[in-house]
ROTOR-470119 format. One line per field, with one value per residue: z, y, x of N, C-alpha, C in turn; residue number from 1. Coordinates in pm, whole numbers, plus 50000, padded with zeros to 5 digits. Example, Ala and Ser with C-alpha at 12.3 -4.5 7.8 and 13.67 -1.06 7.14 Angstrom:
REM residues 2
nw [50780; 50708]
nv [49431; 49775]
nu [51319; 51285]
caw [50780; 50714]
cav [49550; 49894]
cau [51230; 51367]
cw [50780; 50787]
cv [49670; 50003]
cu [51320; 51290]
nr [1; 2]
END
This chain:
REM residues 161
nw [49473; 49602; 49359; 49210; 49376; 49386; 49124; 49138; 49292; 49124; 48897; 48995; 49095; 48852; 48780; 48947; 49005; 49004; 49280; 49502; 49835; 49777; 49545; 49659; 49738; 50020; 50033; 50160; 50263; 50354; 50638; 50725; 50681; 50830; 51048; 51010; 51023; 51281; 51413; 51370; 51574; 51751; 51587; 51319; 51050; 50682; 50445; 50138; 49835; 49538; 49188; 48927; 48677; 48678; 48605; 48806; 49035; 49022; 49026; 49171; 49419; 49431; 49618; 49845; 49924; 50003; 50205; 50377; 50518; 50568; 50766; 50918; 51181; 51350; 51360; 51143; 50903; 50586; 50455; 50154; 49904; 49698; 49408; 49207; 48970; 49040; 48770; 48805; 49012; 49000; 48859; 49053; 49215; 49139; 49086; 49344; 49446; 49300; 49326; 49587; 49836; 50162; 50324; 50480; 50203; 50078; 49904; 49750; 49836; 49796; 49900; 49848; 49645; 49671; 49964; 50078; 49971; 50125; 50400; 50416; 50406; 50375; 50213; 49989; 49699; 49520; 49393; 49239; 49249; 49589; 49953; 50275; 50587; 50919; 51245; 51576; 51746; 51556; 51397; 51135; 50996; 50763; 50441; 50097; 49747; 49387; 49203; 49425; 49601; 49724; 49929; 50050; 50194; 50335; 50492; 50612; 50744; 50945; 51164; 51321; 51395]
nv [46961; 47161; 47291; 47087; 47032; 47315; 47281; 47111; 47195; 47461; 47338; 47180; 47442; 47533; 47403; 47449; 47621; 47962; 48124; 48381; 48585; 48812; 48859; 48886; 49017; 49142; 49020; 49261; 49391; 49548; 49530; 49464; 49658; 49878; 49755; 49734; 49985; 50060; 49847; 49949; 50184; 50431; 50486; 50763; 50726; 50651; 50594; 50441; 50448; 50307; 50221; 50029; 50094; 50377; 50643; 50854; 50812; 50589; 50809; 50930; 50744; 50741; 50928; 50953; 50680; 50851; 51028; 50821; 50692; 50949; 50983; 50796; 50708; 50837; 50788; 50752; 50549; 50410; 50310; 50059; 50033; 49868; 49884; 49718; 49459; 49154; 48967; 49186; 49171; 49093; 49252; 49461; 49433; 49371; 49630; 49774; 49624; 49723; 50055; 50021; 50008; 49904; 49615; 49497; 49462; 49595; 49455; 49570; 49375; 49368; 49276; 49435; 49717; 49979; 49934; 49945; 50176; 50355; 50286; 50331; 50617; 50804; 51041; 51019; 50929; 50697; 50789; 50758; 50872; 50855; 50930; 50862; 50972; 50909; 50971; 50912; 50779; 50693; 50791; 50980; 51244; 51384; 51419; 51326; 51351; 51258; 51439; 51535; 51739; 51691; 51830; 51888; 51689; 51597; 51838; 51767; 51581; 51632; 51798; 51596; 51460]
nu [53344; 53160; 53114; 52959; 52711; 52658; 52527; 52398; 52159; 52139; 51980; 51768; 51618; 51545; 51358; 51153; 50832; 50841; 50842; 50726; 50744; 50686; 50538; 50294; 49984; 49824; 49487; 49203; 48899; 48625; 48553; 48823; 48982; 48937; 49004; 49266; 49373; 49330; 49511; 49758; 49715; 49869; 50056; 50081; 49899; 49929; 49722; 49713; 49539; 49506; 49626; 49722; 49670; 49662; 49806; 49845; 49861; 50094; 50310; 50309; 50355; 50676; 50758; 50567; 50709; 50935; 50805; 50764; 51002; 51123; 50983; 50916; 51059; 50958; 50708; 50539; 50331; 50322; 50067; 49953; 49698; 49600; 49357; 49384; 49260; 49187; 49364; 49539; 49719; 49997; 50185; 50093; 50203; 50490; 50485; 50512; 50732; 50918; 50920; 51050; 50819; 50766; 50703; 50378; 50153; 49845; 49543; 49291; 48973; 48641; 48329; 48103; 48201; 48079; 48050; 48268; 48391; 48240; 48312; 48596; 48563; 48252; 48257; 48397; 48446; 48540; 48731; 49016; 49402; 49386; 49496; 49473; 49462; 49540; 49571; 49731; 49531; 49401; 49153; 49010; 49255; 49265; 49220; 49313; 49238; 49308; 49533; 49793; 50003; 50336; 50439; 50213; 50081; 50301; 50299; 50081; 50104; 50314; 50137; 50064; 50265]
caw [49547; 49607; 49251; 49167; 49485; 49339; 48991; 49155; 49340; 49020; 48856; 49063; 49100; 48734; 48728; 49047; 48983; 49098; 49352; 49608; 49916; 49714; 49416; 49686; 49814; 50128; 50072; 50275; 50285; 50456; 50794; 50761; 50656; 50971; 51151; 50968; 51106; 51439; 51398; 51380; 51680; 51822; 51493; 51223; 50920; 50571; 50353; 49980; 49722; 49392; 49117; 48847; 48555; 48718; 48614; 48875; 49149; 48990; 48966; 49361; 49450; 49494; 49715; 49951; 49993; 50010; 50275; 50544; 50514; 50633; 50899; 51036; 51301; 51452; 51372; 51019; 50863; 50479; 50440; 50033; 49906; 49535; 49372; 49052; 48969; 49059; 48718; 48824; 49143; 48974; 48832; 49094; 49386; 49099; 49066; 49465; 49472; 49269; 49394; 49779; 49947; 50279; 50328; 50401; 50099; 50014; 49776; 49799; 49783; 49859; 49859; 49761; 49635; 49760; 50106; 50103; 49963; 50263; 50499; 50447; 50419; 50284; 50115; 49900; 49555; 49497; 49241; 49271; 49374; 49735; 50007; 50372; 50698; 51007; 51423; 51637; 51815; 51432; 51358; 51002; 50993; 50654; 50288; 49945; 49622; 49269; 49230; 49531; 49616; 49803; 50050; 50115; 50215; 50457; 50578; 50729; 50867; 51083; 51269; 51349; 51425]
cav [46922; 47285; 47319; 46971; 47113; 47440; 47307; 47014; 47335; 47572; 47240; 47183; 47562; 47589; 47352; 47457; 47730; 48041; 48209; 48527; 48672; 48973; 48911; 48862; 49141; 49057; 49131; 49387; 49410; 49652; 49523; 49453; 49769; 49918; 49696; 49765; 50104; 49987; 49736; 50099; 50277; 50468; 50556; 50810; 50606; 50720; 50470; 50524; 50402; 50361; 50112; 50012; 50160; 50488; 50705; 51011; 50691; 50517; 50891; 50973; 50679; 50718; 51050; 50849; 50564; 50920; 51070; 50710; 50667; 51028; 51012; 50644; 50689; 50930; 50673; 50717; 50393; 50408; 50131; 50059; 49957; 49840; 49916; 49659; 49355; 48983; 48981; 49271; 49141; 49028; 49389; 49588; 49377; 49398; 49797; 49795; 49610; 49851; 50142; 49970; 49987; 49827; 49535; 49407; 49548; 49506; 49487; 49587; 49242; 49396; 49184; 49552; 49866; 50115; 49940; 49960; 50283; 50385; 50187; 50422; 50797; 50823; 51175; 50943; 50933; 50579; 50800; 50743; 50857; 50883; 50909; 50938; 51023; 50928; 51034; 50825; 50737; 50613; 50906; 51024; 51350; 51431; 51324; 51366; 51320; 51334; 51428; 51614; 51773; 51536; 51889; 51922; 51591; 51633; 51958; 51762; 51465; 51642; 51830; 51483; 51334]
cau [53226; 53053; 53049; 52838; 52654; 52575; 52495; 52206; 52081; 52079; 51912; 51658; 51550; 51538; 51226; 51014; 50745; 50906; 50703; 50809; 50590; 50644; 50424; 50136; 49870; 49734; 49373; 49158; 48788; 48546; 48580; 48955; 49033; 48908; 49105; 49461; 49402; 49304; 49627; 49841; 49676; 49986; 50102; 50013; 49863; 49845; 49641; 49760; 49454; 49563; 49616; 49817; 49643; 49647; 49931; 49894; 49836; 50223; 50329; 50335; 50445; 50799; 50668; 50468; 50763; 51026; 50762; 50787; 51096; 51171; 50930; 50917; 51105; 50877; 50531; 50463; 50354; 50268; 49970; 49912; 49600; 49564; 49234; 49377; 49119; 49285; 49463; 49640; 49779; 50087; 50142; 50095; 50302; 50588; 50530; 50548; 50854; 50998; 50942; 51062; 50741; 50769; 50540; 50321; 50091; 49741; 49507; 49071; 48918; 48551; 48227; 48048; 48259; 48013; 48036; 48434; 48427; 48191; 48375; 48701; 48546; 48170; 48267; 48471; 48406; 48589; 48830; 49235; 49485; 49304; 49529; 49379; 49563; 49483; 49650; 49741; 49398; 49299; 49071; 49093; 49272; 49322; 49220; 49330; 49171; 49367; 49678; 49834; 50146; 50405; 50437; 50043; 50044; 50403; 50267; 49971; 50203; 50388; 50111; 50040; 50387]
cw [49552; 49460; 49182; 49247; 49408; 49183; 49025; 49195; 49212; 48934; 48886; 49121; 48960; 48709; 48828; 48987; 49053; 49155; 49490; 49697; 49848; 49649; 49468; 49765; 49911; 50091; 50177; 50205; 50328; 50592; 50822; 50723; 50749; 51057; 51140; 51000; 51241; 51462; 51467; 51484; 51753; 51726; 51389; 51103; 50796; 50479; 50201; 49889; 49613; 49297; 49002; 48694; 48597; 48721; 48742; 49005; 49173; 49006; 49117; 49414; 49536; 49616; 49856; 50017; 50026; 50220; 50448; 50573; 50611; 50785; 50961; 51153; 51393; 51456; 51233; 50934; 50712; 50428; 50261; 49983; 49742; 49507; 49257; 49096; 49025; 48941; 48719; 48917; 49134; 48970; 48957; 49273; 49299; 49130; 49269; 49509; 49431; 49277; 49534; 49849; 50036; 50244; 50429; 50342; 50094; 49918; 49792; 49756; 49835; 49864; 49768; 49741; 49709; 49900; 50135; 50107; 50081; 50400; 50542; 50482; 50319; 50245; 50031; 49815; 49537; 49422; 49324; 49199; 49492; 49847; 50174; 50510; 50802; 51150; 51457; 51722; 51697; 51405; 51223; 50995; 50896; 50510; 50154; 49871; 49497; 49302; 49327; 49557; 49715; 49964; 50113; 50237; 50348; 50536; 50718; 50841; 50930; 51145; 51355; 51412; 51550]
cv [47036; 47282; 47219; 47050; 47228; 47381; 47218; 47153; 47423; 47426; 47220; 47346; 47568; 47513; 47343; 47601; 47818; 48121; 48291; 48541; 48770; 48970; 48884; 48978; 49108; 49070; 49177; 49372; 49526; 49634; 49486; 49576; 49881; 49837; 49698; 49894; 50075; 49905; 49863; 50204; 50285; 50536; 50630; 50721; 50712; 50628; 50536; 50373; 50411; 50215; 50123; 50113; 50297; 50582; 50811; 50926; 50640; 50648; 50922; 50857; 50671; 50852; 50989; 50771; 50688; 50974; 50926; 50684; 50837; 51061; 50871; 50643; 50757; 50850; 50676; 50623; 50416; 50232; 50180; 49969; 49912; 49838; 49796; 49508; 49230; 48988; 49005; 49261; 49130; 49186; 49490; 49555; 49414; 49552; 49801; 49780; 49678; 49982; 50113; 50083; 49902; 49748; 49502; 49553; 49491; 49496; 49421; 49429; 49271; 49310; 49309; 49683; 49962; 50099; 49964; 50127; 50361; 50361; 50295; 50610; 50766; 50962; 51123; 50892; 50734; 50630; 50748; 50830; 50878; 50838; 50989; 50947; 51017; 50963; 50896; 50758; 50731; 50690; 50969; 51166; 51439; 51331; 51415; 51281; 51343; 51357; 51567; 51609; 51723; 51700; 51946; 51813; 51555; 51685; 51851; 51667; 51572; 51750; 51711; 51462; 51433]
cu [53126; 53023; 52965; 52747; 52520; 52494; 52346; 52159; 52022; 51946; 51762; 51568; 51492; 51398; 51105; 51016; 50834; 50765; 50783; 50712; 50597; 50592; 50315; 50128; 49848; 49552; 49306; 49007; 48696; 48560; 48762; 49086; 49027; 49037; 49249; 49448; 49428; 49470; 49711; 49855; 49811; 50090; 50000; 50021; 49869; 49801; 49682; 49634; 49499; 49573; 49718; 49799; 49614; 49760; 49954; 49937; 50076; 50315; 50438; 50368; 50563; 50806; 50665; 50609; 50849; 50980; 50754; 50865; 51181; 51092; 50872; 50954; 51007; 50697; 50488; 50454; 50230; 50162; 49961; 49812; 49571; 49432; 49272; 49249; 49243; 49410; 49566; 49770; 49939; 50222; 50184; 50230; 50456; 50638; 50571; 50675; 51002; 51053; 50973; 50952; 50733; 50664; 50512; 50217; 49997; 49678; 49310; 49012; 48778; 48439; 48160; 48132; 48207; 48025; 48208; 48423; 48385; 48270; 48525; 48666; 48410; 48177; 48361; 48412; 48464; 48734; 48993; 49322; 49399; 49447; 49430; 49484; 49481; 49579; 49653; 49658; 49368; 49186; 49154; 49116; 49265; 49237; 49236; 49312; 49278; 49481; 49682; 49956; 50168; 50406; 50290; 50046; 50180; 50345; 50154; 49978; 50266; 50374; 50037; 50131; 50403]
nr [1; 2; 3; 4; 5; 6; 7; 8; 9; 10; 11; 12; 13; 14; 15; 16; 17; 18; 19; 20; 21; 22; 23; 24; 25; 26; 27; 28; 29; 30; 31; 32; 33; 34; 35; 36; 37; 38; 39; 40; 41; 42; 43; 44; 45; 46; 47; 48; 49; 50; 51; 52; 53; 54; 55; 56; 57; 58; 59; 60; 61; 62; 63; 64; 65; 66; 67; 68; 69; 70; 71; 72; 73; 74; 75; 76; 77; 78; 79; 80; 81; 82; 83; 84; 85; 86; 87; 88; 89; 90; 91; 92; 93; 94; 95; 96; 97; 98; 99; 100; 101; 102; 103; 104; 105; 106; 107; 108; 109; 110; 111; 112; 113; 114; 115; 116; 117; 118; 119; 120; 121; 122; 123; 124; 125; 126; 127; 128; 129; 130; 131; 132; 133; 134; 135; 136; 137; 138; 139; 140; 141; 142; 143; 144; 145; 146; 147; 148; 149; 150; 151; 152; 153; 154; 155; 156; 157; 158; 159; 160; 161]
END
């Protein structure tokens, strides 16, 4: 009996669409990107910018997920923001799931770039890797551009934490 069971089951999986919450982004905006800080107030944030076609971005990575994981308990909450186009979406929720980044994950859905890019830090170029750091009153403490060492980027969490 279980094994008819299991075999309608495998049957009937084998011909619905497969679909995961993990191969979806949430997207984020200019005004909702403010507010996933705001969301956080009480914890230190670090926003990780980056994208798929960005090796130094895919590089640090496993860094970033090494760096919340050792300091979660104390408030640190790794937000991820995908810079990839729609295409990419597929892509970059896979690379997330791979490297175990907590979710939920997003991904820039802007009306204007320049107003996003503004929106997070106007001394922000748009480039990637960009990670930014903010305290626990949601004030940005910290930012890095390019590739940056995984202990620059400790050092400055935990005069925060």
């Amino acid at each position: 009996m279980h094994a008819r069971l299991a075999a309608a089951c495998a049957a009937v999986l084998s011909v619905v669409p497969s679909y995961r919450a993990a191969d979806v982004l949430t997207p984020v905006d200019e005004a909702g990107f403010r507010k996933l800080v705001e969301f956080h107030r009480g914890r230190v944030v670090l926003a990780d910018f980056w994208a798929t076609w960005c090796e130094p971005c895919r590089e640090e990575m496993p860094a970033l997920v090494a760096l919340e994981k050792k300091w979660r308990a104390r408030g640190l909450v790794l937000v991820t923001i995908s810079a990839d186009e729609p295409e990419q979406e597929a892509a970059a929720a896979a690379f997330l799931e791979k490297t175990g980044v907590r979710r939920p994950a997003y991904i820039k859905r802007a009306r204007n770039d320049e107003d996003f890019i503004n929106a997070v830090d106007r001394a922000w170029s748009g480039a990637l890797p960009a990670l930014f750091l903010y305290d626990r009153q949601g004030r940005q403490a910290a930012r890095f551009t390019g590739e940056t060492d995984p202990a620059e980027v400790e050092a400055a969490i935990r005069k925060l934490l």
